[in-house]
C-alpha positions as a printed Julia matrix, in Angstrom:
185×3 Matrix{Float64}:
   4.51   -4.52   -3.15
   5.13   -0.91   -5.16
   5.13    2.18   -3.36
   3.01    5.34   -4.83
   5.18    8.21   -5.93
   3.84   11.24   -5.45
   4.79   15.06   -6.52
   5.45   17.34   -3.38
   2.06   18.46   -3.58
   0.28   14.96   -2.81
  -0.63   14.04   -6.93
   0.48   10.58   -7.64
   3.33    9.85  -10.38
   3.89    6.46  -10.68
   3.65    3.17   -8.98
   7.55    2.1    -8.13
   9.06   -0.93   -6.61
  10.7    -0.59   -3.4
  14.01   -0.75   -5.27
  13.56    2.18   -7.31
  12.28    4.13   -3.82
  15.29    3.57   -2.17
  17.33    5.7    -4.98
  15.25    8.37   -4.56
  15.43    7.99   -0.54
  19.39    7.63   -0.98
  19.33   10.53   -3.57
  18.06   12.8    -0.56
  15.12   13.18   -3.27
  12.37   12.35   -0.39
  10.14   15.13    0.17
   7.86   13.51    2.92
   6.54   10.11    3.26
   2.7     8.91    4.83
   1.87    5.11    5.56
   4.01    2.59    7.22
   7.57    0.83    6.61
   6.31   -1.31    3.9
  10.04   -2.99    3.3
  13.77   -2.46    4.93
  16.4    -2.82    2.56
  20.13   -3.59    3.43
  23.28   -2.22    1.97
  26.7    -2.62    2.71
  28.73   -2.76    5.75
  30.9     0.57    6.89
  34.17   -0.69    7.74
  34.93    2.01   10.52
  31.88    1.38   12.7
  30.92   -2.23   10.86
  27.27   -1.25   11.09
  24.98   -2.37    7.55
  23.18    1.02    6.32
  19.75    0.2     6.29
  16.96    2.36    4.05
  13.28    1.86    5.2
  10.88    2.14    2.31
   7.53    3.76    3.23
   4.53    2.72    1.43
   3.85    6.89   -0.01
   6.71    8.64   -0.71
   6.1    12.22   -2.21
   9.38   13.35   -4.46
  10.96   16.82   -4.73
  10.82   18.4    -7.45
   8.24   19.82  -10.41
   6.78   18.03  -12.91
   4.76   19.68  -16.06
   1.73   20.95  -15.27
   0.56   19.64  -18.5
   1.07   16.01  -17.19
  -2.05   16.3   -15.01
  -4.36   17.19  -17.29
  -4.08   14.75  -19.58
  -6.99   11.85  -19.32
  -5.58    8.61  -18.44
  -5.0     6.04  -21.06
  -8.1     3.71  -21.67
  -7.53   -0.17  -21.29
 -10.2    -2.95  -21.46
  -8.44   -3.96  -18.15
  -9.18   -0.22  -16.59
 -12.59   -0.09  -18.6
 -13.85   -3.14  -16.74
 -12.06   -1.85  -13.42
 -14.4     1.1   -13.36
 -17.45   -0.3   -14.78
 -17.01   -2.89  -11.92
 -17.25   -5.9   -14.53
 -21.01   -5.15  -14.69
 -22.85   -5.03  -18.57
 -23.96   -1.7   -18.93
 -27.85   -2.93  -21.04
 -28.51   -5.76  -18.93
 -26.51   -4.9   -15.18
 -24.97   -8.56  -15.08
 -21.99   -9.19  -13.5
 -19.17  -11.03  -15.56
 -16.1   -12.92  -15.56
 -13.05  -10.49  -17.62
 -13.13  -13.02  -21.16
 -17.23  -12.76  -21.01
 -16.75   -8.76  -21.1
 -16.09   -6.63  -24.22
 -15.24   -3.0   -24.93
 -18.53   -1.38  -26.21
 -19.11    2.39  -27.85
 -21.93    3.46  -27.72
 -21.98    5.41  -30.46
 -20.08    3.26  -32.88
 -16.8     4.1   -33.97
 -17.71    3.34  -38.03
 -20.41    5.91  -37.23
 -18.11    8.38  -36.43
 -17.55    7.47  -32.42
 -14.37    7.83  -30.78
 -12.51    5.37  -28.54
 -12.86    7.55  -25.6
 -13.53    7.08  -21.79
 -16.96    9.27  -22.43
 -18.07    6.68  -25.29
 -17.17    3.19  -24.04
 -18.5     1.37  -21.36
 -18.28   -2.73  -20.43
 -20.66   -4.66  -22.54
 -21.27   -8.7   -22.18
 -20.64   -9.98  -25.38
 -24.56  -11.24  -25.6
 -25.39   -6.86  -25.49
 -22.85   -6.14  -27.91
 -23.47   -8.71  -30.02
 -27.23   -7.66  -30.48
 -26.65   -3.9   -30.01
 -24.39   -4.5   -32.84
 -23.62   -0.97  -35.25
 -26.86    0.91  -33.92
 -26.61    3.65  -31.03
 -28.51    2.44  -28.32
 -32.23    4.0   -28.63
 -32.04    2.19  -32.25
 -31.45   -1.17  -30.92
 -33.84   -0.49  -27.7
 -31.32   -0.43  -25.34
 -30.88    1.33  -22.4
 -27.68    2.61  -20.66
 -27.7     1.4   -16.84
 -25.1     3.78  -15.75
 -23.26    6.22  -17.5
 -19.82    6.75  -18.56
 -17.07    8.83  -16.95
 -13.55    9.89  -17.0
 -11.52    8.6   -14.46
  -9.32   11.12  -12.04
  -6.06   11.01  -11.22
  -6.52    8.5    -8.32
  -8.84    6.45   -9.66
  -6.65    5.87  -12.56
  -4.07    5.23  -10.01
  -6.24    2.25   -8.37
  -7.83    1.42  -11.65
  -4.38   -0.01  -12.92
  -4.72   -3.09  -11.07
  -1.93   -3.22   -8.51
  -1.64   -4.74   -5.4
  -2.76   -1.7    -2.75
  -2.09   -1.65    0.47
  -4.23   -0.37    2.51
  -3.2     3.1     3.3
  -2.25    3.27    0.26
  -6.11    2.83   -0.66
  -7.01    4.86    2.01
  -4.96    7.68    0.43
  -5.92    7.57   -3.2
 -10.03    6.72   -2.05
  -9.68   10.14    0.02
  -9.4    12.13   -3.26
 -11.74    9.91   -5.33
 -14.99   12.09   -5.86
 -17.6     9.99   -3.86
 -20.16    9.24   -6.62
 -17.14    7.24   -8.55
 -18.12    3.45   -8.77
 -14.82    2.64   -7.0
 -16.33    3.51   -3.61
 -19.08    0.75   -3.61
């Protein structure tokens, strides 16, 4: 399992392994931690007392520190993978559900008609919809959007990246997740 970095103030970083955590923990670089022991990991033995050092790895670690500004408010990177994430694998014309290879990145207004590949112009398309939505927007091919596109926070781009979560983990991303995102049904 990783364990979500975040900045003194609470905004994630990065997802880490346990590994790189304990560095940071050993660095005195630590801020504050929320969620449980996730993982203990063992070091050597002292030779005066002949005790092992021992660093429990919390599942949230927040890191001291500042990081540029700048860095937060940049829009996460779009990904088919994140792309079908938030659309929840459903088709955006006809509201199926489908399997990842069945699903295709689809603009809406087409790229060779001067669309961009952007969160705000791509949703998840079965490849049946794409195929016969083809190069026309939408309203030309009689198609209707079922939901429409968004950017992705922060911590939804954080979930969105398909990790294993734990569940306060979750529990602390979902709490900053605006509530009409698709990731909270």
């Amino acid at each position: 399992m990783d364990v979500l970095q975040l900045d003194v103030s609470g905004r994630p970083q990065a997802w880490i392994t346990a590994r790189e955590a304990a560095v940071i923990y050993a660095s005195d670089g630590v801020a504050w931690t929320l969620g449980d022991p996730m993982q203990v990991l063992r070091g050597g033995i002292q030779r005066a007392t002949g005790r092992q050092s021992t660093i429990e790895v919390h599942s949230i670690i927040a890191v001291r520190g500042a990081i540029p500004s700048r860095a937060w408010r940049q829009s996460p990177a779009l990904s088919n993978h994140k792309l079908f994430a938030r659309d929840r694998q459903v088709c955006a014309y006809c509201g199926g559900h489908f399997a990842i290879d069945d699903l295709t990145r689809e603009h809406i207004v087409p790229t060779s008609r001067g669309g961009h590949d952007t969160w705000m112009n791509c949703i998840t398309a079965c490849r049946a919809c794409n195929g016969r939505k083809g190069n026309r927007m939408p309203e030309e091919a009689h198609m209707t959007l079922l939901y429409l596109p968004y950017v992705p926070s922060l911590h939804e781009d954080m979930i969105l990246r398909g990790r294993r979560i734990l569940a306060d983990q979750m529990e602390f991303l979902l709490a900053s997740v605006p509530r009409s995102s698709r990731l909270h049904t």
